[in-house]
C-alpha positions in Angstrom: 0.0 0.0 0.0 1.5 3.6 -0.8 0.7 6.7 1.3 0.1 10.2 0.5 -0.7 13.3 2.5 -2.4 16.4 1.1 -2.4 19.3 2.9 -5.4 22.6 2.6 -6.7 25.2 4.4 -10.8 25.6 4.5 -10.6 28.7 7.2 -8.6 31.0 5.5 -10.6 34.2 4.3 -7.6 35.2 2.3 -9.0 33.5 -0.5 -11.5 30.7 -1.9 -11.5 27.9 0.1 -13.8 26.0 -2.6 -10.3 26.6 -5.5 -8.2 25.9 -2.6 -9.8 22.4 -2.2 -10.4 21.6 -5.6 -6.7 23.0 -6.2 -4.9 20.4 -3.6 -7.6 17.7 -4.7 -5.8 17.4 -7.8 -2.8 15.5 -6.1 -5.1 12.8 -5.4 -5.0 9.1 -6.5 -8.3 7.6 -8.0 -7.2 4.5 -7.0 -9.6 2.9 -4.1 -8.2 3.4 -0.5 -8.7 4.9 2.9 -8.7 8.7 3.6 -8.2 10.0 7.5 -9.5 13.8 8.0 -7.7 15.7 10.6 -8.6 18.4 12.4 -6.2 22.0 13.5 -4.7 20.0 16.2 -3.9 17.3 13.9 -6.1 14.6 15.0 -8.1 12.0 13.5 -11.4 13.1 13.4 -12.8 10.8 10.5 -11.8 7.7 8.6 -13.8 6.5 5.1 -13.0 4.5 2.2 -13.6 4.8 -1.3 -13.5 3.3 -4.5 -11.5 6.5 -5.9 -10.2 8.8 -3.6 -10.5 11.1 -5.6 -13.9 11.3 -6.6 -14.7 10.6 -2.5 -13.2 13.6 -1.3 -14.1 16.0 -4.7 -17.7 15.4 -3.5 -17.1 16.6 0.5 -14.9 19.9 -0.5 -16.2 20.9 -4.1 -19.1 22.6 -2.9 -18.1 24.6 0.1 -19.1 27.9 -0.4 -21.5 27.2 -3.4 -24.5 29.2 -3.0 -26.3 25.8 -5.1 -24.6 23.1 -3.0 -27.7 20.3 -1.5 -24.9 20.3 1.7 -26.9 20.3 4.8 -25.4 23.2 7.0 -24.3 20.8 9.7 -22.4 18.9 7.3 -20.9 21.9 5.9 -20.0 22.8 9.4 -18.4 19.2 10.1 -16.1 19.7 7.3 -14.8 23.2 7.5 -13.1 21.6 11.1 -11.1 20.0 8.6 -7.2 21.0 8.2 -5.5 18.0 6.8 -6.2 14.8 5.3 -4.3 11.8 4.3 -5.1 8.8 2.1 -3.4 5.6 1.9 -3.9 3.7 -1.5 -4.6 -0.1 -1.4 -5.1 -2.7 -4.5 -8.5 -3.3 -3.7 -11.9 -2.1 -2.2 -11.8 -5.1 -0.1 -8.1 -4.0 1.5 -9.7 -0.8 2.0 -12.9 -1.9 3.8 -10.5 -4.2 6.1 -8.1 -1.4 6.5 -10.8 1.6 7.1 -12.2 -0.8 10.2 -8.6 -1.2 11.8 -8.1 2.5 11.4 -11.5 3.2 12.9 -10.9 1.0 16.1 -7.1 2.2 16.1 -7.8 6.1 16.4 -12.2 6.3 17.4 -12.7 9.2 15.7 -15.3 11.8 16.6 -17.4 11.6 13.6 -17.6 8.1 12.6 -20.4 5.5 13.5 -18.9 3.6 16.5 -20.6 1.1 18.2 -19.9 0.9 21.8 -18.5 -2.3 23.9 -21.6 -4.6 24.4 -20.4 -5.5 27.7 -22.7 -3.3 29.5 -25.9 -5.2 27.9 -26.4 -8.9 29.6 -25.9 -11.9 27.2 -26.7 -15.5 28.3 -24.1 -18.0 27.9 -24.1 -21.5 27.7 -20.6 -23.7 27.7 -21.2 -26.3 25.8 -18.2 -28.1 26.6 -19.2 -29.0 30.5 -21.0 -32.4 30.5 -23.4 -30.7 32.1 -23.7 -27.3 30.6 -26.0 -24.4 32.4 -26.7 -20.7 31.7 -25.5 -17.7 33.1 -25.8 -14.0 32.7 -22.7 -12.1 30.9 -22.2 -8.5 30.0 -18.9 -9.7 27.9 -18.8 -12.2 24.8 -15.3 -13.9 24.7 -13.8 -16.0 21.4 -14.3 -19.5 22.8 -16.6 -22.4 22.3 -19.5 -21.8 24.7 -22.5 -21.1 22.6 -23.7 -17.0 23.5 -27.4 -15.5 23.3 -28.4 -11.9 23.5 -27.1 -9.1 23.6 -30.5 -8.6 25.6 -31.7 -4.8 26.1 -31.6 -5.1 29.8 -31.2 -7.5 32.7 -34.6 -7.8 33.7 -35.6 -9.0 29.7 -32.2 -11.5 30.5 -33.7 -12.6 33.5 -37.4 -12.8 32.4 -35.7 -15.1 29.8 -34.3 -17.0 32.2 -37.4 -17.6 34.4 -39.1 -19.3 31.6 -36.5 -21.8 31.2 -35.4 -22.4 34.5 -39.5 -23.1 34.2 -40.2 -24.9 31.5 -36.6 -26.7 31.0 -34.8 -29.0 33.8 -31.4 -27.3 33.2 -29.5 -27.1 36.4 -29.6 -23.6 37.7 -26.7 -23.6 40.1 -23.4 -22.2 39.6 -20.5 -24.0 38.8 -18.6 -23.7 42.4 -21.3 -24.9 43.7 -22.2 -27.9 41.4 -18.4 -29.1 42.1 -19.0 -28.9 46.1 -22.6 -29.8 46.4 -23.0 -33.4 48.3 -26.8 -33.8 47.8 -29.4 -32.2 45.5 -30.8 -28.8 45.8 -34.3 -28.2 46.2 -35.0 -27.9 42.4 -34.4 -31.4 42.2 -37.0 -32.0 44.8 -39.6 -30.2 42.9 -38.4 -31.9 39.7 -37.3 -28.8 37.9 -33.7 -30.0 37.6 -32.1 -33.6 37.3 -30.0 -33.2 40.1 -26.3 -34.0 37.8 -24.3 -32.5 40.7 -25.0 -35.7 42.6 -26.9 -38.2 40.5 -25.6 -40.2 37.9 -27.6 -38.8 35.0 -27.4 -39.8 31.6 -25.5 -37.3 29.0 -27.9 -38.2 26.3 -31.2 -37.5 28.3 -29.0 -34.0 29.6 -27.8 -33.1 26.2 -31.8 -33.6 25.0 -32.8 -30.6 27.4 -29.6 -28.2 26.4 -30.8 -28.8 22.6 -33.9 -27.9 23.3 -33.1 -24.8 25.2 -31.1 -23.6 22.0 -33.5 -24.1 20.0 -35.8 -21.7 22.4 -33.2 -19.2 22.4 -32.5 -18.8 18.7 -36.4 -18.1 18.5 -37.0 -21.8 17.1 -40.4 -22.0 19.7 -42.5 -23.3 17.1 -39.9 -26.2 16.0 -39.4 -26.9 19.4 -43.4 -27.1 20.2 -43.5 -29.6 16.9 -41.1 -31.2 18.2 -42.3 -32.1 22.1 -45.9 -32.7 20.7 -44.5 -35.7 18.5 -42.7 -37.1 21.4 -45.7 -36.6 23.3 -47.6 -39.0 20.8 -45.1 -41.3 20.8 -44.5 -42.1 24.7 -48.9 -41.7 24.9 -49.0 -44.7 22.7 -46.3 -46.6 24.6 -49.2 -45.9 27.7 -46.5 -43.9 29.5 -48.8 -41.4 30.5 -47.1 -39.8 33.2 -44.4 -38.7 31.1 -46.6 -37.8 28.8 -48.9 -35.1 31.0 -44.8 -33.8 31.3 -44.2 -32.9 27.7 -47.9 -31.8 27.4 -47.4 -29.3 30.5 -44.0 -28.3 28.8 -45.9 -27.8 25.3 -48.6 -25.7 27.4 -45.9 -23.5 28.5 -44.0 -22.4 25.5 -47.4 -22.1 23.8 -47.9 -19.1 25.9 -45.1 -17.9 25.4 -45.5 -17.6 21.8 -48.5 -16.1 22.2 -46.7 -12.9 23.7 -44.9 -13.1 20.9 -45.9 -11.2 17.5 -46.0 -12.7 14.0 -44.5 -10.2 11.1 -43.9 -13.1 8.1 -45.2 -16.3 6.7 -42.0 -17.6 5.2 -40.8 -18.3 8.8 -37.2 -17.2 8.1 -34.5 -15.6 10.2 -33.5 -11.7 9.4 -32.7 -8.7 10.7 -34.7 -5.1 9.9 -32.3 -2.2 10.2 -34.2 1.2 10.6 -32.6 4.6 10.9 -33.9 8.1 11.9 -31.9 11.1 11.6 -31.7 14.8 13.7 -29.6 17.7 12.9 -27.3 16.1 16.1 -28.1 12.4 16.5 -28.6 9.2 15.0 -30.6 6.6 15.9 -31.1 3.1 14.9 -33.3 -0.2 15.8 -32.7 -3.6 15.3 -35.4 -5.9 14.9 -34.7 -9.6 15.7 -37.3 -11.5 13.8 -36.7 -15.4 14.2 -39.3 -17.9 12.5 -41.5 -15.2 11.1 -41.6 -14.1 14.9 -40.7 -10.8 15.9 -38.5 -11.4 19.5 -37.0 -8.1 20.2 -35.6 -4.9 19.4 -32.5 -2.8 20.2 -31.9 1.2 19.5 -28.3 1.9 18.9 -27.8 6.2 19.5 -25.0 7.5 17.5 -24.0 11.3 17.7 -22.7 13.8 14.8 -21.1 12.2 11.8 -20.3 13.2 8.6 -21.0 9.7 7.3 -23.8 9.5 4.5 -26.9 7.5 5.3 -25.2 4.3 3.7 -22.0 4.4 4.9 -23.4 4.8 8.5 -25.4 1.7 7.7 -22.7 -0.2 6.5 -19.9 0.9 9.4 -22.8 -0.4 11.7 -23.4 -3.6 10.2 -20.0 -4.4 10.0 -19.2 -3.4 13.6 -22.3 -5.4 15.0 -21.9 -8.3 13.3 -18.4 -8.7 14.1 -18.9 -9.1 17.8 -22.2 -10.6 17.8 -22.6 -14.6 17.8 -25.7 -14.9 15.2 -25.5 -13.7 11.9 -28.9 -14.4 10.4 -29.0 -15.3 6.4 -30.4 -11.7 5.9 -30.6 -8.4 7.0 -33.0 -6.1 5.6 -31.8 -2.2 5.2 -33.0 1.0 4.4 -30.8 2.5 1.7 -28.6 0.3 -0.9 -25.0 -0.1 0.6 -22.4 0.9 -2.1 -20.2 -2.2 -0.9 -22.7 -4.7 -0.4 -20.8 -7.6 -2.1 -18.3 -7.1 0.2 -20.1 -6.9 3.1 -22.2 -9.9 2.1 -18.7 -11.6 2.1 -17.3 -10.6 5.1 -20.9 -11.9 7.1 -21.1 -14.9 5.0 -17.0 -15.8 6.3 -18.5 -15.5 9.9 -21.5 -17.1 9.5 -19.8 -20.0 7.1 -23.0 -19.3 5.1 -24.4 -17.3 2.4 -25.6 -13.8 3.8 -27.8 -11.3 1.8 -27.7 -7.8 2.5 -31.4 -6.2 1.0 -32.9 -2.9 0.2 -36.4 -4.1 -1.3 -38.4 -1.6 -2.9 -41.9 -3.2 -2.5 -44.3 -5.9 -0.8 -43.8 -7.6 2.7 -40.1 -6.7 3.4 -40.6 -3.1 2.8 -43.5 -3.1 5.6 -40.7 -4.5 7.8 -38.6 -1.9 7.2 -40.8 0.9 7.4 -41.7 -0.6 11.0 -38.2 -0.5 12.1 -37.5 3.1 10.8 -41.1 4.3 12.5 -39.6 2.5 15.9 -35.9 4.4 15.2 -38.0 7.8 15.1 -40.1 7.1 18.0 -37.3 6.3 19.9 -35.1 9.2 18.6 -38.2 11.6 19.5 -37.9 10.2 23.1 -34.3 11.0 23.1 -34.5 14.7 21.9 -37.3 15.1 24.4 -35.0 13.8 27.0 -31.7 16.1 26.2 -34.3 19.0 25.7 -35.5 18.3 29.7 -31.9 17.9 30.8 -30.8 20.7 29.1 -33.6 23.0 30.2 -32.6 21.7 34.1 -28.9 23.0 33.3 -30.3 26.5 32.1 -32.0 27.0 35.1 -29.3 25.5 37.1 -27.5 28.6 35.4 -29.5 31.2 36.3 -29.4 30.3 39.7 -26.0 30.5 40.0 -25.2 33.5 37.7 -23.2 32.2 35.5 -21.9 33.8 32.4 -22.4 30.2 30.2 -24.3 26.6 30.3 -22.7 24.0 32.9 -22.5 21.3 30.6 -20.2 19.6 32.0 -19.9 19.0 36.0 -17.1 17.7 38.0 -17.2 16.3 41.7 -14.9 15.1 44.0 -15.1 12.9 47.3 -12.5 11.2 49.3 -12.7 8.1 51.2 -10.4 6.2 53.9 -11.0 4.4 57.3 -8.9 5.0 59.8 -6.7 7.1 58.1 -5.5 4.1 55.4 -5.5 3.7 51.8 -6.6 7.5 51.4 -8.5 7.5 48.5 -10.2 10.6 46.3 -12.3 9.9 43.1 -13.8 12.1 40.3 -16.9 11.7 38.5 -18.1 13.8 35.4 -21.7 14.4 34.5 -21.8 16.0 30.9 -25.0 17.5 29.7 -27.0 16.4 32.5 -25.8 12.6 32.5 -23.0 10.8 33.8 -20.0 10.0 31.3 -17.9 7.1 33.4 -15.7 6.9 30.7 -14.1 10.4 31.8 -14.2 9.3 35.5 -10.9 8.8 37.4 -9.1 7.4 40.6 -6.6 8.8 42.9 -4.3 7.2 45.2 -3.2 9.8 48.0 0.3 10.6 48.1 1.1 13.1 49.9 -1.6 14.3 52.6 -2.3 12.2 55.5 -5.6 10.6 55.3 -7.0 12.3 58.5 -6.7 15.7 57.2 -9.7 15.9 54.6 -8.5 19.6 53.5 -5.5 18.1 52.7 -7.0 15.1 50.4 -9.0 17.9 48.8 -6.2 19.9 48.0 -3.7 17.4 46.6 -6.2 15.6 44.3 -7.5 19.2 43.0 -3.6 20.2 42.0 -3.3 17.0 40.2 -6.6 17.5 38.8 -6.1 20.6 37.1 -2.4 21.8 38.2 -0.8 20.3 34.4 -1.7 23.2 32.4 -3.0 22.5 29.1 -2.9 18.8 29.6 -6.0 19.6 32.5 -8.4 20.4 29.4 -11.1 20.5 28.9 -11.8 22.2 32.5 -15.5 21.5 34.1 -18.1 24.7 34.0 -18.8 23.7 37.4 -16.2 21.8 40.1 -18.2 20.3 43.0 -16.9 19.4 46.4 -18.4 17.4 49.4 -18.3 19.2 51.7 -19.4 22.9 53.5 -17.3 26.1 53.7 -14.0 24.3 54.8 -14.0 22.1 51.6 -15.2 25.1 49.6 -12.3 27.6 50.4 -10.0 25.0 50.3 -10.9 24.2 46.3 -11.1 28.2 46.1 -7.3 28.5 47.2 -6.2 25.9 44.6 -7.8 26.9 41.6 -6.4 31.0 42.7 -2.7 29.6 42.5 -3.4 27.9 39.5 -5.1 30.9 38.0 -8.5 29.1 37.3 -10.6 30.7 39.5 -12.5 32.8 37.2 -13.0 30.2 34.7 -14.5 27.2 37.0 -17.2 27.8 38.9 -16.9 26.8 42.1 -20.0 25.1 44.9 -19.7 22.7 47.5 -22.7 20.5 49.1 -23.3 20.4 52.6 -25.5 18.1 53.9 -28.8 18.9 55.9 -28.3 19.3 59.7 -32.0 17.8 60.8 -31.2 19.3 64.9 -31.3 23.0 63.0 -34.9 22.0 61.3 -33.1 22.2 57.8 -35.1 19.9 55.4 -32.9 19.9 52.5 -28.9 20.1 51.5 -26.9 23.0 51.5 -25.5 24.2 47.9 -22.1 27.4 48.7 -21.0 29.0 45.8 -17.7 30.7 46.0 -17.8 34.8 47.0 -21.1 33.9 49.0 -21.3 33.8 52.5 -25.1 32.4 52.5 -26.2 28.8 50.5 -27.8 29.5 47.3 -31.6 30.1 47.4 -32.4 27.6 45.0 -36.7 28.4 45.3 -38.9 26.1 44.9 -36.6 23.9 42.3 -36.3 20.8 44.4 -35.1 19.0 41.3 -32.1 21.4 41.2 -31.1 20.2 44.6 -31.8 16.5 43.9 -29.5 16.6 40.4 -26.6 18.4 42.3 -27.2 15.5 44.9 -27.5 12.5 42.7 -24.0 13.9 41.1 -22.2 14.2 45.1 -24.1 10.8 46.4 -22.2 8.7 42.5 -18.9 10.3 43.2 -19.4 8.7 47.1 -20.9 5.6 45.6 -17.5 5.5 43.1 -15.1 7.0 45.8 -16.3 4.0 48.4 -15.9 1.4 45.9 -12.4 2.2 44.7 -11.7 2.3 48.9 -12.9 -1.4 49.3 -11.1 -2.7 46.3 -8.0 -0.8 47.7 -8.2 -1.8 50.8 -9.2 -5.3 49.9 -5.8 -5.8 48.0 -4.2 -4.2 50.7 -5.2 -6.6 53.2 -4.4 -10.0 51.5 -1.1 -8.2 50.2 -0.4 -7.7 54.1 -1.7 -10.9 55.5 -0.2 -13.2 52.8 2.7 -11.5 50.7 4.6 -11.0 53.7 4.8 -14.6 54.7 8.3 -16.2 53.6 7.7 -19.3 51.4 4.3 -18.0 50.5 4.3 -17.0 47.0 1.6 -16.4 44.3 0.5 -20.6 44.2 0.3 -20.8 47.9 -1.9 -17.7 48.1 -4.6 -19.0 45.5 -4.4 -22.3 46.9 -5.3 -21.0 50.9 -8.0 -18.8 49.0 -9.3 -20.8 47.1 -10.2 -23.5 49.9 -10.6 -21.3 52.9 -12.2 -18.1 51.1 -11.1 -15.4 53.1 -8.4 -14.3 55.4 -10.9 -15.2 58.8 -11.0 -18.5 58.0 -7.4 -19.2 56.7 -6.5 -17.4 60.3 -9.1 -20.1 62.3 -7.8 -22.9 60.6 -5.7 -25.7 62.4 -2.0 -26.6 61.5 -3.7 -30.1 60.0 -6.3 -28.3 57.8 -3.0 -26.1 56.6 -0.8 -28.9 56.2 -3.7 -31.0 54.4 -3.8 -28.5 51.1 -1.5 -29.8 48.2 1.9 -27.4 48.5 1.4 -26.6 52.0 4.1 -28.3 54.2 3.8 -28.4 58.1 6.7 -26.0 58.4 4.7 -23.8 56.2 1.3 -24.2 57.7 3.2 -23.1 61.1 4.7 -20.1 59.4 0.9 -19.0 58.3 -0.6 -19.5 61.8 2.4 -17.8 63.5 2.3 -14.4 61.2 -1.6 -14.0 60.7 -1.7 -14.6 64.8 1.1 -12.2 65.0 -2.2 -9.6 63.5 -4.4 -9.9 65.6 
């Protein structure tokens, strides 16, 4: 692959930025390739592919500043951020399409569709591998064998999912530690939901019957699986085995109802996917429906902000991403607007799917209904989520104009320390960014320097390293909250002074209520003001200010525990001579916690594999040395 790097100015007023661009364009291969747009400070801000560069970037830049250009003024304003571009050639479209996804995970730029880490939404995983395979709840799909289903669109539809099998199906429902440890069956062998494999002798065939069948549930196969039972049904009922019988019928009962709940969309009882996409001047939204068997068994919205990405490129970059950390691929997905590199797509879904995948933009009958109920579901969805920024924003206005400030606190940063007993001092930060909280930007801070006592001096430490690196501290909050009263308050004051800040951050603290003096709610000091802020009749001001202070305790208190956690087996353990990393898990692993390793006997020690007498005495002696 050969590179080449163009370089143009679109903010100049010197002189035509439309003959500048088209000037500078002409450098350009019209070979297919990869183009990354860069913005003043020389970042990647956007990465596409084309099948001639040329032609690809003509079509952004040609007509800036053309009183007759179709160019939406948002896009228009999205590309005059632009200061520099570079394009790398490759042989084919299909190097291209490989490389612009590398280069789109590599650098995340702002204005390209990028799909977020599934691992906050719950997935149900099965490992098919253990003789006696169960389900559990996941929020991350690894590359292994177990079989995965989901993502779901929140853990109580997981969990609602799994209350019908753990119903219907006698899958065992404990966990694997304890199906190891178990010495009898649990009581949902007694009430014959579960064959009780942790202590019988149960037959893999009969076992690997049920699993099949749950799969087939799962991968929305509820009417195969009801065809299925009935005809066993028959069968054993004719062999006068009744009892089992009234069994399967119950079972066939049960998932009747459930497909009942669920809503027919197709007669040709095939798997696909409807992609529908609704568009604002500032967000993107798309759903997902899951139709499996002609059955319609969920949906998922996908919220994607600015781009400069045309309506079928921001298709395709979401297919591509999507399907490439999902586990089902279905044999087609139904879109919206033709994809330029549908071929190509096609392949790279039929690789993972080891079968042929069709990528469709029908222009009439059934499949179009489909799709037009998918895009109608993608702009109810984005009208919910305007309606929602609206609200927030409207709360941050008049969050402004009780404090008098000059601009919009969009973004809000808070900070509370944490320590017991003046160890493992502690102070976290959490950032709330147009009303809602953004724990990406959150951050931890071990205490250094000030003793853990002195909460003045936590405050003050964590605020220098917060903000005291100059230009590196950007971007700086509108608003910096502290827990805390007037003490925590002037303290922040006198930091942000030295560093020359103090005019740019507003600064409050929150106090809480003191119930003795009759107050009913917190206390909200703004810097210069000897009185709290008379926030009226808002309540909802003082509730969002305290929702923000009681997540940075929540966060501060949880990086404490895991601190102090780690310190506490690194003190009770690590110290020990002849007790190295093995040992450690071993004790742990059998004894669970430090308690129990301390209440154990020198036989209970000396009985674990690697653990000599001479050792176990060494344990016992330093963890009794503790106490």
């Amino acid at each position: 692959m050969a590179s080449k790097k163009t370089k143009f100015e679109l903010t100049s007023t010197s002189k035509d930025p439309a003959f500048s661009v088209k000037d500078k364009l002409v450098k350009v291969s019209s070979q297919p390739g990869v183009y990354l747009m860069k913005d003043a400070h020389d970042k990647v801000i956007y990465v596409g592919k084309a099948r001639s560069l040329k032609k690809r970037l003509a079509s952004y830049f040609a007509r800036i500043g053309n009183s007759t250009s179709r160019m939406d003024m948002k896009t228009e304003i999205l590309i005059r951020k632009i200061s520099d571009f570079d394009t790398i050639i490759t042989h084919t479209e299909k190097e291209a399409l490989i490389l612009e996804s590398n280069l789109i995970k590599r650098y995340r730029p702002r204005y390209n569709v990028i799909l977020k880490d599934d691992k906050r939404y719950p997935s149900l995983r099965l490992d098919i591998n253990n003789p006696y395979p169960n389900l559990t709840v996941v929020r991350k799909i690894a590359k292994n064998d177990a079989l995965y289903f989901g993502p779901f669109s929140s853990s109580a539809a997981v969990h609602k999912t799994l209350k019908i099998i753990h119903k219907t199906f006698r899958l065992r429902k404990c966990k694997q530690k304890d199906f190891s440890s178990r010495t009898r069956p649990c009581l949902n062998y007694q009430i014959a939901s579960c064959l009780g494999p942790c202590c019988l002798d149960v037959d893999n065939k009969i076992y690997d019957d049920i699993v099949k069948e749950v799969i087939l549930f799962l991968r929305g196969r509820t009417p195969d699986l009801i065809k299925k039972i009935k005809q066993e049904m028959i069968s054993v009922a004719n062999l006068h085995d009744y009892e089992k019988a009234a069994v399967l019928r119950d079972k066939m009962f049960a998932l009747e109802q459930t497909l009942e709940k669920q809503v027919a969309v197709t007669n040709d009882f095939k798997d696909r996917d409807v992609l529908g996409i609704a568009r604002s001047d500032k967000n993107s939204m798309f759903t997902l429906l899951f139709i499996r068997s002609g059955f319609l068994i969920g949906t998922r919205n996908f919220k994607f902000s600015e781009t400069m990405s045309t309506e079928s490129e921001m298709i395709g970059a979401f297919i591509r991403q999507y399907y490439d950390t999902t586990r089902f691929v279905p044999k087609e997905i139904l879109i919206p607007t033709p994809l330029e590199d549908a071929f190509l797509t096609e392949e790279m879904l039929s690789k993972i799917k080891k079968q042929k995948v069709r990528i469709m933009s029908p222009k009439r009958g059934e499949k179009v209904r489909l799709i037009k109920m998918a895009c109608q579901n993608a702009k109810n969805s984005l009208r919910e989520l305007i309606a929602e920024v609206s609200k927030d924003i409207q709360l941050l206005v008049r969050l402004q104009q009780r404090l008098k400030m000059d601009r919009i606190p969009f973004r809000i940063e808070c900070f509370d320390n944490s320590s017991i007993s003046g160890k493992d001092a502690v102070s976290c930060m959490v950032v709330f960014e147009k009303g809602k909280p953004n724990k990406s930007l959150y951050r931890k801070y071990r205490l250094k320097t000030a003793i853990a006592q002195d909460d003045y001096a936590c405050m003050a430490e964590v605020l220098n390293r917060r903000y005291g690196k100059g230009k590196t501290s950007e971007p700086h909050p509108d608003i910096l909250m502290v827990d805390g009263g007037k003490g925590q308050l002037s303290i922040a004051v006198a930091v942000l002074t030295s560093l020359k800040l103090e005019k740019k951050i507003q600064l409050i603290s929150i106090a809480k209520k003191n119930d003795k003096k009759g107050e009913i709610q917190d206390k909200i000091y703004k810097s210069g003001q000897a009185n709290p802020v008379n926030l009226g009749r808002e309540g909802d001001l003082i509730l969002f200010l305290e929702r923000i202070r009681d997540e940075s305790h929540r966060f501060a208190i949880s990086f404490h525990r895991k601190r102090r956690s780690k310190t506490l087996m690194h003190s009770s353990l690590d110290s020990i001579q002849g007790v190295g990393e093995k040992r450690k898990l071993i004790l742990l692993k059998h004894f669970k916690s430090i308690k129990k390793i301390r209440a154990a006997t020198l036989e209970e020690l000396n009985a674990l594999p690697g653990i000599s007498y001479n050792i176990a005495e060494k344990i016992k002696n330093s963890l009794n040395a503790r106490d």
